[in-house]
VOBA-1610 file (N, C-alpha, C; in pm, whole numbers, padded with zeros to 5 digits, always signed):
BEGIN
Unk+14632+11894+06881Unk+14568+11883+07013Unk+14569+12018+07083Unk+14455+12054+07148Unk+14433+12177+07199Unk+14458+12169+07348Unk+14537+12253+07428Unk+14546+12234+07533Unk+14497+12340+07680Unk+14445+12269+07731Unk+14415+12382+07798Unk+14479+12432+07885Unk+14506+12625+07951Unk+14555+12699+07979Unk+14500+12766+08080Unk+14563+12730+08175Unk+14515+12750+08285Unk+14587+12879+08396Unk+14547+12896+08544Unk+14642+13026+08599Unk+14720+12941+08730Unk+14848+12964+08730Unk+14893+12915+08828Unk+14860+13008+08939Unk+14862+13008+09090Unk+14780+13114+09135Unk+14966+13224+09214Unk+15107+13135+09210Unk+15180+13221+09233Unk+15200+13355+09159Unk+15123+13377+09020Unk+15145+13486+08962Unk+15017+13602+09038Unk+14992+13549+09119Unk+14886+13673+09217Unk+14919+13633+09359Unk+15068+13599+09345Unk+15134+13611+09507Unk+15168+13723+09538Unk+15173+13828+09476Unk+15238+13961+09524Unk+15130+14003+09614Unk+15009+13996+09551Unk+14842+14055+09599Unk+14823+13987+09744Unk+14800+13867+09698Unk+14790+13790+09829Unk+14869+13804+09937Unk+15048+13771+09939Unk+15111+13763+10067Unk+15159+13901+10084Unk+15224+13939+10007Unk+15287+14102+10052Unk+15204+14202+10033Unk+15085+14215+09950Unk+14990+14364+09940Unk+14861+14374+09994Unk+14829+14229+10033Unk+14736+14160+10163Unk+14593+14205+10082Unk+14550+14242+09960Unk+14450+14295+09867Unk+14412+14187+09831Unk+14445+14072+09851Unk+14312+13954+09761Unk+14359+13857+09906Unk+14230+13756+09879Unk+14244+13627+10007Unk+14238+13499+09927Unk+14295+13399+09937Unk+14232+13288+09911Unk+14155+13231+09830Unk+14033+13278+09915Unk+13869+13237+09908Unk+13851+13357+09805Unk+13908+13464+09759Unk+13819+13563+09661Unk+13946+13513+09507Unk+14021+13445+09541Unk+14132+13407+09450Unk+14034+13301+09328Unk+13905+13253+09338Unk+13876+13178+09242Unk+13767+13244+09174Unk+13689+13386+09203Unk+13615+13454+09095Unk+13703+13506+09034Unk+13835+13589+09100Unk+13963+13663+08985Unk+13968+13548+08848Unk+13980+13404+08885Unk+14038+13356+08801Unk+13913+13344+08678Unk+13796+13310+08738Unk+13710+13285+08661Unk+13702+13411+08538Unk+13734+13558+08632Unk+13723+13633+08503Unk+13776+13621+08406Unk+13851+13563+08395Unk+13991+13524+08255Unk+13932+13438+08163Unk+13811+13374+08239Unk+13748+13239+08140Unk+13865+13083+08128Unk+13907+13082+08249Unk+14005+12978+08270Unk+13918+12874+08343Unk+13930+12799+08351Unk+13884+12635+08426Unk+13971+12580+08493Unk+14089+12601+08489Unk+14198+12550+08592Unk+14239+12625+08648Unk+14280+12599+08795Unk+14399+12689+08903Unk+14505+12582+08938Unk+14571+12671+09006Unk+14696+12566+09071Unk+14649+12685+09199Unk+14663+12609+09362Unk+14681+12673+09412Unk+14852+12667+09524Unk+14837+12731+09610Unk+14983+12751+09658Unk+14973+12743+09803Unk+15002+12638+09907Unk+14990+12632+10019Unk+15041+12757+10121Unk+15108+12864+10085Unk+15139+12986+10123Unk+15007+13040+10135Unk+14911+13011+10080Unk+14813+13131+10005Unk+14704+13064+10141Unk+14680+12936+10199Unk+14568+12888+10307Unk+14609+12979+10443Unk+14503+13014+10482Unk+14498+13127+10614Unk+14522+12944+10694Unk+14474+12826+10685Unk+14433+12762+10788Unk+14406+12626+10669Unk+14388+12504+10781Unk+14337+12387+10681Unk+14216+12307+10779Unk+14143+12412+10844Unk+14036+12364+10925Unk+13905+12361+10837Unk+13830+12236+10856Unk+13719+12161+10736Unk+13636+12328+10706Unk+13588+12394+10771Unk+13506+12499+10752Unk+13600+12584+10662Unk+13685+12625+10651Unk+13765+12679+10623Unk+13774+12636+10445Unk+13824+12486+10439Unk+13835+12411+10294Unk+13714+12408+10264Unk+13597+12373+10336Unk+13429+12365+10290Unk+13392+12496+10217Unk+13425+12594+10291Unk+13417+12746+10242Unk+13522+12779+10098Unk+13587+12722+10035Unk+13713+12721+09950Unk+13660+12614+09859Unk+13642+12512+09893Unk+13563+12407+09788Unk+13456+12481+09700Unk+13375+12552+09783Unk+13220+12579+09743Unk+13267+12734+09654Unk+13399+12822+09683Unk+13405+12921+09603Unk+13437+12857+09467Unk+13556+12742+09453Unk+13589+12692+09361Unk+13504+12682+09242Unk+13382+12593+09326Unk+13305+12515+09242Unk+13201+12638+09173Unk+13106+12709+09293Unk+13063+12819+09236Unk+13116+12894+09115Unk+13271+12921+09114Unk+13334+12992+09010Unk+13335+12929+08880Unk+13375+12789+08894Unk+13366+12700+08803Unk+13465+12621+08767Unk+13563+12609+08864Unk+13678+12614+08847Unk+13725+12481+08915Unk+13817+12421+08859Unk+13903+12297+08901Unk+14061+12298+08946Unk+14085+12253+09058Unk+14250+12277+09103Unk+14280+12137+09037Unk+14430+12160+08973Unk+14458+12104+08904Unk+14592+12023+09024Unk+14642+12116+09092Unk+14761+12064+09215Unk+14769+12219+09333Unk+14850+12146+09408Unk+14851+12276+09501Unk+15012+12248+09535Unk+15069+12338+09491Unk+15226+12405+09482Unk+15235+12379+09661Unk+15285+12311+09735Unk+15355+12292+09869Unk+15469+12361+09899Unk+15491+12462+09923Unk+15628+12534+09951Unk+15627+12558+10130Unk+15691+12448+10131Unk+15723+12403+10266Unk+15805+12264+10312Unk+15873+12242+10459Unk+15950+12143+10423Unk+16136+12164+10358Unk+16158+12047+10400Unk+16304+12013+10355Unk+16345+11892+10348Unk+16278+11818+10260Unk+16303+11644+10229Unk+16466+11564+10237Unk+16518+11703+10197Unk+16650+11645+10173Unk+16751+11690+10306Unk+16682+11750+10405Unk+16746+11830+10501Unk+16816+11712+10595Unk+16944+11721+10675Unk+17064+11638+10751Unk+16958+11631+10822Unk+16950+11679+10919Unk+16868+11637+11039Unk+16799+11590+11069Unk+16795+11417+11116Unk+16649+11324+11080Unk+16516+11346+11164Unk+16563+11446+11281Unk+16424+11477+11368Unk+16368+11621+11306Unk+16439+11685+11244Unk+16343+11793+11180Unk+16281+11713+11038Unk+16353+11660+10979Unk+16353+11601+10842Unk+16197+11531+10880Unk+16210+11426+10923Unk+16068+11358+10987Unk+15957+11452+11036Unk+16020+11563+11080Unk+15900+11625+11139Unk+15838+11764+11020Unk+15889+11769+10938Unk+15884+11803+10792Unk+15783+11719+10651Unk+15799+11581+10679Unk+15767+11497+10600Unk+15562+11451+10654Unk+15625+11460+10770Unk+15488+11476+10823Unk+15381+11557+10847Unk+15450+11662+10843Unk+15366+11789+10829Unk+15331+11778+10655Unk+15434+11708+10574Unk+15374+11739+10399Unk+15251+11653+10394Unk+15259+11570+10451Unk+15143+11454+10450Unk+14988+11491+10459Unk+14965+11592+10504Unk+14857+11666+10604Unk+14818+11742+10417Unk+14922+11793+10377Unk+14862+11832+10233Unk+14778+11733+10113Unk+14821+11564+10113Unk+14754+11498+10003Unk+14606+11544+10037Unk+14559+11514+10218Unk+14390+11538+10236Unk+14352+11627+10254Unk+14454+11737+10251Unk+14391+11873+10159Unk+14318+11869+10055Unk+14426+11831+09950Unk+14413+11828+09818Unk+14252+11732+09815Unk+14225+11614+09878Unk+14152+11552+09860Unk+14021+11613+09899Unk+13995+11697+09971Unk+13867+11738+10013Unk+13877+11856+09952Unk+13967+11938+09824Unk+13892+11986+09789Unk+13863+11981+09641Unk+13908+11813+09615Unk+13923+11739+09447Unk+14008+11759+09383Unk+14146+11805+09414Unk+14261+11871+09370Unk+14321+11676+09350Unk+14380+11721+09195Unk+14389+11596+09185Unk+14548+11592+09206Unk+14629+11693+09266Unk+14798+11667+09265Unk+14823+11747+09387Unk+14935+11748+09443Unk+15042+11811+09485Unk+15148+11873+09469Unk+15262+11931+09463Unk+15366+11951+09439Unk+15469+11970+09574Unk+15567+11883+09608Unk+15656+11906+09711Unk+15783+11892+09639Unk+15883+11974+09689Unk+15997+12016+09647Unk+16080+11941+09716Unk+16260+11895+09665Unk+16311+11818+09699Unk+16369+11909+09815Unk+16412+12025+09817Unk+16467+12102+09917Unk+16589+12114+09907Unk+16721+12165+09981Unk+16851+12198+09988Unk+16917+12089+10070Unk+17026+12049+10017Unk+17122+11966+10084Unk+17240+11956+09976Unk+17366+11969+10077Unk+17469+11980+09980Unk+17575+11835+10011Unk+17531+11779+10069Unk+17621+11602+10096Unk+17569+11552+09981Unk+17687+11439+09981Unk+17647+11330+09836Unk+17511+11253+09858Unk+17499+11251+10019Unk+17351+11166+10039Unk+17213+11234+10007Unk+17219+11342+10001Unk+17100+11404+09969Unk+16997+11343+09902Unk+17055+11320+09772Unk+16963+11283+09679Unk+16889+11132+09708Unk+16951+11069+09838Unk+16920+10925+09836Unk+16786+10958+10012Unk+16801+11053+10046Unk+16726+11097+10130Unk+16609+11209+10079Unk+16597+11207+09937Unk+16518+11275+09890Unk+16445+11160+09843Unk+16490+11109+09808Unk+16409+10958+09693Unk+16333+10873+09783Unk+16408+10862+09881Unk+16329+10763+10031Unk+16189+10871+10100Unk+16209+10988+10080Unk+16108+11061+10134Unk+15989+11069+10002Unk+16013+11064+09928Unk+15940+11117+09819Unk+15839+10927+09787Unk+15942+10848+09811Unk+15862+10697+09826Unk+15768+10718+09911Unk+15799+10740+10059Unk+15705+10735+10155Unk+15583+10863+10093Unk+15618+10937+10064Unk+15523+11032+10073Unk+15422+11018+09917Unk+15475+10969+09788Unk+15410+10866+09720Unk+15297+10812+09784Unk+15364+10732+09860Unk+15270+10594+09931Unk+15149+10690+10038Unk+15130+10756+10071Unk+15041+10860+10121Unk+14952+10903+10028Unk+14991+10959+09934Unk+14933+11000+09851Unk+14816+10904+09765Unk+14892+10770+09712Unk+14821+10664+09678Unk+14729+10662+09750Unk+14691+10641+09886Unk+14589+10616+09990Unk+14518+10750+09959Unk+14553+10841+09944Unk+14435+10956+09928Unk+14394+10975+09819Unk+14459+10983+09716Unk+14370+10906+09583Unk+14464+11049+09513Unk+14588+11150+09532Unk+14646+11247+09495Unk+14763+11206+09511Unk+14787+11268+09340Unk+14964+11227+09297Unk+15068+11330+09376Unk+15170+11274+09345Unk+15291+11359+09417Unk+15359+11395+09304Unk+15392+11559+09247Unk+15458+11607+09187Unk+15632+11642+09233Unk+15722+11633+09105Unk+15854+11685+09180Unk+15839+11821+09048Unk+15915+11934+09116Unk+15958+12055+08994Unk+16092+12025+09003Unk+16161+12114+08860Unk+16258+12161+08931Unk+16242+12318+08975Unk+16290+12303+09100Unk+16298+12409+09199Unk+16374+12458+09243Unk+16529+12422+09221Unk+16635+12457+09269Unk+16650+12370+09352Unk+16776+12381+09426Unk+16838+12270+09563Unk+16877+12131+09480Unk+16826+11988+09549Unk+16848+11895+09442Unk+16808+11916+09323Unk+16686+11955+09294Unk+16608+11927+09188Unk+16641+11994+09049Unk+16766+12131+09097Unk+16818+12200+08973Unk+16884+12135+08887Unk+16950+12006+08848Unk+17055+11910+08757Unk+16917+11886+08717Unk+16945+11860+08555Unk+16852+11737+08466Unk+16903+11608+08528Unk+17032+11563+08556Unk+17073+11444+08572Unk+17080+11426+08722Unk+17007+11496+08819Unk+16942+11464+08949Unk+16825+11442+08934Unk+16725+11517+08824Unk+16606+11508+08779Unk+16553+11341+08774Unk+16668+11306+08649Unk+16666+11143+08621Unk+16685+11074+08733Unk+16757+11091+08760Unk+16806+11018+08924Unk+16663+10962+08997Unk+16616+11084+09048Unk+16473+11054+09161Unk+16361+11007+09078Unk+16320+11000+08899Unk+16240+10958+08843Unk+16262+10810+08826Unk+16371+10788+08843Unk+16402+10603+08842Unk+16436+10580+08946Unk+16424+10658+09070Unk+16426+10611+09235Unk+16257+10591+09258Unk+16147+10627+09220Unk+16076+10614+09248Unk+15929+10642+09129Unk+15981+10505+09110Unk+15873+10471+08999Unk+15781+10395+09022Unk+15666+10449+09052Unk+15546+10450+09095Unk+15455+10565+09004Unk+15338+10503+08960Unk+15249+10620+08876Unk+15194+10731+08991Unk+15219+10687+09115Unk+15162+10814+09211Unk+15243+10884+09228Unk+15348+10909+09141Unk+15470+10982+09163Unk+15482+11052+08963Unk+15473+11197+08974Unk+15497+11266+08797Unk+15578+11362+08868Unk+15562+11462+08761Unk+15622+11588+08724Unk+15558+11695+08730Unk+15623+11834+08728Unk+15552+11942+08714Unk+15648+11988+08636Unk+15694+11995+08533Unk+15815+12095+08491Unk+15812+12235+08440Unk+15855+12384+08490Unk+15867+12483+08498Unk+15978+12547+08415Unk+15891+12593+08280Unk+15988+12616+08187Unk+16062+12739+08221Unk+16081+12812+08307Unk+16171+12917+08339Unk+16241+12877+08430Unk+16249+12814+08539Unk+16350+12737+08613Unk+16457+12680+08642Unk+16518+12603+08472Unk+16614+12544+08467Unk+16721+12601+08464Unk+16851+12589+08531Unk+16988+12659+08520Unk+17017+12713+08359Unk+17059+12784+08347Unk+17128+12798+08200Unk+17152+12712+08138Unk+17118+12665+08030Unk+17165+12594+07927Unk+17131+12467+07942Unk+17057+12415+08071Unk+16997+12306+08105Unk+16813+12334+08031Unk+16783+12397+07984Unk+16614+12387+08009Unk+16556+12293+07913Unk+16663+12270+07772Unk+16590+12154+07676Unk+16615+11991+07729Unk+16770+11970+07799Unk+16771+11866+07857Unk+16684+11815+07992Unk+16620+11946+08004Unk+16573+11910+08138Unk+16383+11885+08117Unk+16381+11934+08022Unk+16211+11899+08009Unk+16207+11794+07921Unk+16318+11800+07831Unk+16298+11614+07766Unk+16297+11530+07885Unk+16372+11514+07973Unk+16377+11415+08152Unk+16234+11458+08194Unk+16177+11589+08201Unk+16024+11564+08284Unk+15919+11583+08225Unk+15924+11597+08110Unk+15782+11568+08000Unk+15726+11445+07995Unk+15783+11349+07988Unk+15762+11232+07986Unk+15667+11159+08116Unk+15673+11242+08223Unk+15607+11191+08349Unk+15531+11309+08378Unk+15514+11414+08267Unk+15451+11545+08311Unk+15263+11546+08349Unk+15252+11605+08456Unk+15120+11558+08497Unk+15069+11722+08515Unk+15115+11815+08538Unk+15093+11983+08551Unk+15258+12059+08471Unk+15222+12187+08409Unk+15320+12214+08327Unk+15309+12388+08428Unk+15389+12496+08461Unk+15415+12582+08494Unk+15492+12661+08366Unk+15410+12798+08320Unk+15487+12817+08234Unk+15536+13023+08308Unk+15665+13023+08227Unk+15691+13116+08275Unk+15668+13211+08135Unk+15655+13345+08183Unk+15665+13402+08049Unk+15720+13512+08043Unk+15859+13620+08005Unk+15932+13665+08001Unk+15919+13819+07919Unk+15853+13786+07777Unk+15846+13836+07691Unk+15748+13819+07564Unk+15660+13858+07466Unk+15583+13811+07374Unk+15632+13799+07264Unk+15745+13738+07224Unk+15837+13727+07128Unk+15753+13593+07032Unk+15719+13627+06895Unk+15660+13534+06826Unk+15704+13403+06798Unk+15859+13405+06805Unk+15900+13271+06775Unk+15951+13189+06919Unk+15886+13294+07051Unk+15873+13197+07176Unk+15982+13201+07279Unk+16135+13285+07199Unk+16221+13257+07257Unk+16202+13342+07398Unk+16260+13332+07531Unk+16255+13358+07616Unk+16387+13420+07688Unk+16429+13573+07712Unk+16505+13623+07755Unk+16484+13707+07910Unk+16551+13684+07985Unk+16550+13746+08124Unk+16675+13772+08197Unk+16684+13843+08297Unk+16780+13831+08363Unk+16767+13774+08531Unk+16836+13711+08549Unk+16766+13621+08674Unk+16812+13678+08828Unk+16810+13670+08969Unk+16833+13689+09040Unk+16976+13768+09094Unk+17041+13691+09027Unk+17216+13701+09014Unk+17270+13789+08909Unk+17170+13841+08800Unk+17220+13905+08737Unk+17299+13877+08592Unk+17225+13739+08594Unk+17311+13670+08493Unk+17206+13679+08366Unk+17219+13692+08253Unk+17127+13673+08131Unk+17079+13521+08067Unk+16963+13471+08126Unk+16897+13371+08104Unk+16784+13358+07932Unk+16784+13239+07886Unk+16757+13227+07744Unk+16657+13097+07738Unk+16563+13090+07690Unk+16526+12939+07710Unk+16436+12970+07563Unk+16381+12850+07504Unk+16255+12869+07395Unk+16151+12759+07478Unk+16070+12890+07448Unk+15882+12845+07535Unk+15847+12732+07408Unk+15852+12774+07302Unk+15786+12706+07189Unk+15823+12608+07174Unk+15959+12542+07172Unk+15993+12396+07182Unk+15980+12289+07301Unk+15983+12383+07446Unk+15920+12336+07529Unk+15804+12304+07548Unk+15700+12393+07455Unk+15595+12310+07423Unk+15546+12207+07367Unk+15673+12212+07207Unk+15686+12068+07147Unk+15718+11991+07180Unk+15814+11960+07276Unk+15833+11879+07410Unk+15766+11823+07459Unk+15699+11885+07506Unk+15564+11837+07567Unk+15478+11730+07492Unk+15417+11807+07395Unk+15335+11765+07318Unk+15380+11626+07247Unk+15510+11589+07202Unk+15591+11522+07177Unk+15589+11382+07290Unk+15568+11406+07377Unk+15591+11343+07497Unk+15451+11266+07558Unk+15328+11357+07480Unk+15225+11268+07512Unk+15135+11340+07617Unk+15189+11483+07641Unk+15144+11594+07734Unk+15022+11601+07697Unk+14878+11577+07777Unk+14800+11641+07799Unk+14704+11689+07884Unk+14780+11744+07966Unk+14754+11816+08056Unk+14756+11980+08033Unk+14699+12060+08189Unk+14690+12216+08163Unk+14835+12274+08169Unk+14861+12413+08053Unk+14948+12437+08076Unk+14875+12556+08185Unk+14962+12578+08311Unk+14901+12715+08407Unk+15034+12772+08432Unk+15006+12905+08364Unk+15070+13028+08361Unk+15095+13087+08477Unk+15216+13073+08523Unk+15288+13115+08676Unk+15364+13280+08629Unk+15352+13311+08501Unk+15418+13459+08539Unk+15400+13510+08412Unk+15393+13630+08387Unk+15387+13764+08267Unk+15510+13831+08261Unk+15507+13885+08159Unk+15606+14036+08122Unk+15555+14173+08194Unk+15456+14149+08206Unk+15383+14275+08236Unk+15414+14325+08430Unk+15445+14460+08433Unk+15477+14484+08541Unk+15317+14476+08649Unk+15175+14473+08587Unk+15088+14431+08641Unk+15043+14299+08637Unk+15008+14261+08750Unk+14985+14077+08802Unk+14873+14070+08713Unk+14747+14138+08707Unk+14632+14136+08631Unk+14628+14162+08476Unk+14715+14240+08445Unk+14751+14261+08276Unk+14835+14127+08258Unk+14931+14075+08312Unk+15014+13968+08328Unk+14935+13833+08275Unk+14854+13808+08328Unk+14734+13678+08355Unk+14679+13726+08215Unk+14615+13796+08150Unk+14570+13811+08021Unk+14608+13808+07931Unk+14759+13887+07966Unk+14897+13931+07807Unk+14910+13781+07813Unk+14980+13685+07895Unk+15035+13582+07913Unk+14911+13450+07876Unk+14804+13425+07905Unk+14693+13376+07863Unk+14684+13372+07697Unk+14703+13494+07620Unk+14648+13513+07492Unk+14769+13440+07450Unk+14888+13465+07518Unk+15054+13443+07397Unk+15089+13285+07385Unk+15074+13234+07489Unk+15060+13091+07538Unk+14944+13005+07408Unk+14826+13051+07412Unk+14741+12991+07329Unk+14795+13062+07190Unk+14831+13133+07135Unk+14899+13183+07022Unk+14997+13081+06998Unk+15136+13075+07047Unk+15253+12963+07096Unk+15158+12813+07054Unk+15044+12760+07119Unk+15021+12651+07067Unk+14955+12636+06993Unk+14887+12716+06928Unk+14793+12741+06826Unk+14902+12678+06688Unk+15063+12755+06702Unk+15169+12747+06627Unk+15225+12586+06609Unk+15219+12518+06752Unk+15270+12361+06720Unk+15240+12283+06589
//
């Protein structure tokens, strides 16, 4: 099975938020040059969510040729103590499904967020129901990653996938993400409900394996290639969209990373 390979659009976040050189609205001819058909886009990346605004963003899409596959929500704190910010958080995510809907984006992605009480996870699962049930009405699924905060354990992973089982509720799983030594247990738990795949890419190593050093300084290891069999294994077919390169350029990045990916599954 051939899969298609798509651009996540955080790997041209540098351009967009910090080097202020691309917008939005010019973010879907870049992609088209690659000869890709899918984006993911990133709610960081909307100047605004006023209809002229998405009307003008729909029509670049489509012109380009291009289909959003979900739009990455990085915003919010589902799991946050405080029930009057928490609520006033959950409601503001809501405002994203009829995003997604006017501009045919068939997903979302909202993150479980940070909380360190034992309740967290039971105030993540109750938000993620309600916000499910939103989504159903707009006709757009609700993705979980792991993202860090709750969502970093495979066995918190499991947790919120049998708190809220509902088909308007999948996965996004992000093969560079997982804590150390968690990344095979953790995509066997979200392959299975995988509806968008984020792939990271480190290095062009033929047999896939994946070496980095992460934030902290610690030496991180994962294999891309079995995470793909994973996938595939699992009944995956959906786009994989490429959220990052080796390459110290965002634009060489999107191409090196494009070719190695379809190489990698060419191999399954």
């Amino acid at each position: 099975m051939a899969y298609e390979i798509g651009i996540a659009g955080w790997i041209l976040s540098g351009e967009i938020l910090r080097e202020k050189t691309l917008t939005l609205l010019e973010f879907p001819a870049v992609c088209a040059s690659y000869g890709v058909k899918t984006v993911e886009l990133c709610s960081r990346f909307f100047e605004n969510q006023d209809a002229s605004y998405l009307n003008q963003l729909r029509r670049n899409l489509e012109d380009s040729g291009l289909h959003t596959h979900n739009i990455a929500v990085d915003m919010g704190n589902i799991a946050g103590i405080d029930p009057a910010v928490r609520r006033t958080d959950i409601e503001a995510l809501k405002q994203w499904f009829y995003t997604a809907s006017a501009l045919n984006c068939k997903a979302i992605r909202i993150n479980t967020g940070h909380a360190n009480d034992e309740d967290a996870i039971v105030r993540v699962i109750e938000a993620y129901q309600e916000l499910a049930a939103v989504g159903e009405q707009a006709g757009v699924k609700l993705l979980i990653e792991n993202h860090g905060g709750v969502s970093s354990s495979p066995e918190n992973l499991a947790r919120i996938l049998e708190g809220v089982d509902t088909p308007w509720f999948a996965t996004c799983p992000d093969t560079g993400n997982f804590p150390a030594g968690d990344w095979e247990a953790g995509m066997r738990i979200l392959a299975p409900r995988a509806f968008s795949c984020h792939i990271k890419v480190y290095n062009y190593s033929e047999d896939g394996i994946q070496s980095w050093e992460d934030g902290n300084g610690n030496r991180r290891e994962s294999d891309l290639k079995k995470s793909l069999q994973i996938l595939r294994d699992a009944g995956y077919t959906g786009p994989l969209c490429v959220e990052k390169g080796a390459s110290a350029n965002a634009r060489d990045s999107i191409r090196e990373a494009l070719d190695y990916v379809e190489r990698l599954v060419s191999d399954l």
